[in-house]
C-alpha positions in Angstrom: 0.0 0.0 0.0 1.7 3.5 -1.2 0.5 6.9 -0.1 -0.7 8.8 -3.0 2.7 10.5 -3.9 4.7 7.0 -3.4 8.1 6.2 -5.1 11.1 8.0 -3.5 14.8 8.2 -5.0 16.9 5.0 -4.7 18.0 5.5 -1.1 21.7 6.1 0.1 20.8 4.9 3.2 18.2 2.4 4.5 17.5 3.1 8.7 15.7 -0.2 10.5 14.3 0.0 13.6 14.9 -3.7 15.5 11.9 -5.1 17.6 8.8 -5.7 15.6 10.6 -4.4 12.3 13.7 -6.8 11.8 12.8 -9.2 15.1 9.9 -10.5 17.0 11.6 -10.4 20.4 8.5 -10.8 22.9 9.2 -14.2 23.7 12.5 -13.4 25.3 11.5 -9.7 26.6 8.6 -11.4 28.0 11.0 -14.1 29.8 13.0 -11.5 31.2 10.2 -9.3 32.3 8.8 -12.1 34.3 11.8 -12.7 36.1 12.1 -9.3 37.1 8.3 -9.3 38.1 9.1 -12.5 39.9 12.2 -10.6 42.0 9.7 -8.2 43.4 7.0 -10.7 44.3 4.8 -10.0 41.6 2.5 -12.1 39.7 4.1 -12.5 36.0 2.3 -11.0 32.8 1.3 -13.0 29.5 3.6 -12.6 25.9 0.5 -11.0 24.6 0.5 -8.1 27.2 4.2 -7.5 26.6 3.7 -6.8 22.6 1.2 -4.1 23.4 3.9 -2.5 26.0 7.4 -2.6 23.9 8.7 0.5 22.3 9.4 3.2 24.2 12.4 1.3 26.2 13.1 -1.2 28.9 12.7 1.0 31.6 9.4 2.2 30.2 8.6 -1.5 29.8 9.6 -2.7 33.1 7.0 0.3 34.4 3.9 -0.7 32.7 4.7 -4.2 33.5 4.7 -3.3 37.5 1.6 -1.1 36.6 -0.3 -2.7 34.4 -1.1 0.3 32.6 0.9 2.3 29.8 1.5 5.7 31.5 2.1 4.0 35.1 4.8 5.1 37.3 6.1 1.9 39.9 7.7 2.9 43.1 11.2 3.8 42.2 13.0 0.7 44.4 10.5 -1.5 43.4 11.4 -0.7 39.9 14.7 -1.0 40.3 14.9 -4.2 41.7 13.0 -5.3 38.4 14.7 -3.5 36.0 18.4 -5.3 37.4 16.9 -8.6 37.6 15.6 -8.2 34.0 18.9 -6.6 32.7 20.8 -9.8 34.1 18.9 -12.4 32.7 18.6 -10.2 29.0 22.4 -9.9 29.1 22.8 -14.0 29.5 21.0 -14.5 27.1 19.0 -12.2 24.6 18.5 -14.6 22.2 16.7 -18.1 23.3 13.4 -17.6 21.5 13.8 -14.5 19.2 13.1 -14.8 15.7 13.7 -12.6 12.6 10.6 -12.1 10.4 10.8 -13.8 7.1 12.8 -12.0 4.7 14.4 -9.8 6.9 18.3 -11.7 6.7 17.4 -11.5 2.6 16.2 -7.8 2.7 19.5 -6.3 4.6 22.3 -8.4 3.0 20.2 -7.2 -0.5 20.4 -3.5 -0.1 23.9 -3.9 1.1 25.2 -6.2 -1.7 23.8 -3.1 -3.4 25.8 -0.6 -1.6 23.3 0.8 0.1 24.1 2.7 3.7 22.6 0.7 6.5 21.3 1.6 10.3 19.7 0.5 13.3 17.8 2.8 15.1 16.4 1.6 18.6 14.9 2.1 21.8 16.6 -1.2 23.1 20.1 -0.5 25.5 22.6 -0.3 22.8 24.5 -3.0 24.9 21.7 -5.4 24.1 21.1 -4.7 20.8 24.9 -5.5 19.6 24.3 -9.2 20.6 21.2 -9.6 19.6 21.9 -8.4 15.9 25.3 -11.1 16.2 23.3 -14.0 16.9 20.5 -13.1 14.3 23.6 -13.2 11.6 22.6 -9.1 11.3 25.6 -7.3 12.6 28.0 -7.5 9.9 25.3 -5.8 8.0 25.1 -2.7 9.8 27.1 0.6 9.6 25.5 2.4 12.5 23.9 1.0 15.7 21.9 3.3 17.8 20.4 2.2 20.6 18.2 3.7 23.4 21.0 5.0 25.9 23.3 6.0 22.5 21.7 9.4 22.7 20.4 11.9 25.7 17.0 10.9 23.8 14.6 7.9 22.5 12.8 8.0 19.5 9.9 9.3 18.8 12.3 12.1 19.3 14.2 12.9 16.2 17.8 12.7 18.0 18.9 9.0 17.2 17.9 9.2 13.7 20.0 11.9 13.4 23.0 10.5 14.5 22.4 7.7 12.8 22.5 9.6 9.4 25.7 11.8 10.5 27.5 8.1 11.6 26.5 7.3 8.0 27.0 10.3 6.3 24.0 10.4 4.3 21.5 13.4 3.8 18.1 12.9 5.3 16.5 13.5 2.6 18.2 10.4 0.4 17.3 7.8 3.1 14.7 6.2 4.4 13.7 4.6 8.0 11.5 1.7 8.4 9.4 0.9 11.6 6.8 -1.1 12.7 5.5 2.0 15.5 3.8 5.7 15.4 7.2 6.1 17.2 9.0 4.7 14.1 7.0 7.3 12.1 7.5 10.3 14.1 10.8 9.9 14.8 11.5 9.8 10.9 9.1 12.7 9.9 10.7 14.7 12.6 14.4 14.0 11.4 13.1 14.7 8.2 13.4 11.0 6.4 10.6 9.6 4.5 9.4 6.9 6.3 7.8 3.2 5.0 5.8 1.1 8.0 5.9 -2.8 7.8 2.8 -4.1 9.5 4.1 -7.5 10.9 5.2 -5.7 14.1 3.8 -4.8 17.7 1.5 -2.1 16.3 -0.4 -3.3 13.3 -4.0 -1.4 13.8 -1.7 2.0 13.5 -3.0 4.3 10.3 0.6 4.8 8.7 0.1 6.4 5.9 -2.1 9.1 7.9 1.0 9.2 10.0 3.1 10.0 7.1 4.7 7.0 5.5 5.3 6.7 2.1 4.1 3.1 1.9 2.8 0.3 4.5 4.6 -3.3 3.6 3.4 -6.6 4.7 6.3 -8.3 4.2 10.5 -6.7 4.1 10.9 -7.9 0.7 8.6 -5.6 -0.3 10.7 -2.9 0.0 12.4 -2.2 -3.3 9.2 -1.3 -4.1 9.2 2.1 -2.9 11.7 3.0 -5.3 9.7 1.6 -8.1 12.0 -1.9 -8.3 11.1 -5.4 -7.9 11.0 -7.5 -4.7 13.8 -9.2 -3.6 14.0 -12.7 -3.4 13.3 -14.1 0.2 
């Protein structure tokens, strides 16, 4: 699906946000938020709960987990019990039950085979995400990793895509950024980068195109289509 003025230029650079874009990490978010839940005596939460919670950062995460609620605020030692416990266990082991959505190993090694600039742009601890993108065969791929604690700032705020271009050296207005979030799309339109929404991820009902993207993909290998080229081969 293509907004009405679809096809941009053949991107210098191609920006990926991670979870729910590249990765369906619940499974092992969720494993870690219970044992932090579990360190502070509460009861644990369900994998479906967690996907309507990610985005925004593990401390925001860890939060509505305690809360139960999206804007909720936990005690702050409460919370930080949690948040250790759950930093622990993702640090061991970030990768037991996360998978990549299909095509998304054929999409990256694509666009770079084609010498196109590539990013990761995420709200997940930059000390996570470097392992997580090695075990998923991703990290070779990638020129620039920001993660949440990278900059002063988390996306929807236009700060990590920005650096992300300047560690790139590409112009924002010859790359794109592709999310699964309104935080995905915000961040881009606010950093100036023409954004494209896949709908696999953790927030499928969202209007993209109202939000601004250029097109809405089902699937990553979709993607040369928003320069008007075919699919690649998954």
């Amino acid at each position: 699906m293509f907004a009405a003025e679809a096809r941009v230029a053949v991107p210098q650079a191609v920006l990926f946000d991670l979870d729910g874009t590249l990765v369906d990490s619940v499974p092992d978010l969720t494993r870690c938020v219970n044992a932090g839940l579990s360190s502070v005596d509460q009861p644990s939460v369900h994998e479906h709960e967690v996907r309507t919670w990610v985005g925004n950062g593990a401390n925001r995460l860890l939060h509505r987990a305690l809360t139960g609620q999206l804007n909720g605020v936990a005690p702050h030692a409460t919370h930080s019990t949690a948040m250790a416990t759950f930093n622990a266990h993702y640090a061991a082991e970030p990768c037991r039950s996360s998978l990549l959505y299909p095509g998304a190993l054929a999409t990256v090694i694509a666009l770079a085979a084609g010498g196109v600039r590539l990013g990761c742009v995420t709200n997940k601890p930059h000390r996570f995400t470097l392992p997580l993108l090695d075990l998923l065969g991703l990290g070779r791929y990638f020129a620039s990793v920001v993660g949440g604690d990278s900059t002063p700032q988390l996306k929807p705020d236009p700060l990590p895509v920005l650096t992300a271009l300047a560690q790139l050296g590409t112009p924002a207005g010859r790359s794109l950024l592709v999310g699964d979030s309104r935080i995905d799309m915000a961040a881009g339109r606010a950093a100036g980068v023409a954004t494209v929404a896949i709908r696999h991820g953790y927030d499928s009902e969202c209007d993209f195109l109202n939000l601004g993207a250029v097109a809405v993909l089902e699937r990553l290998v979709e993607l040369p289509g928003v320069w008007g080229e075919p699919s690649f081969a998954d």
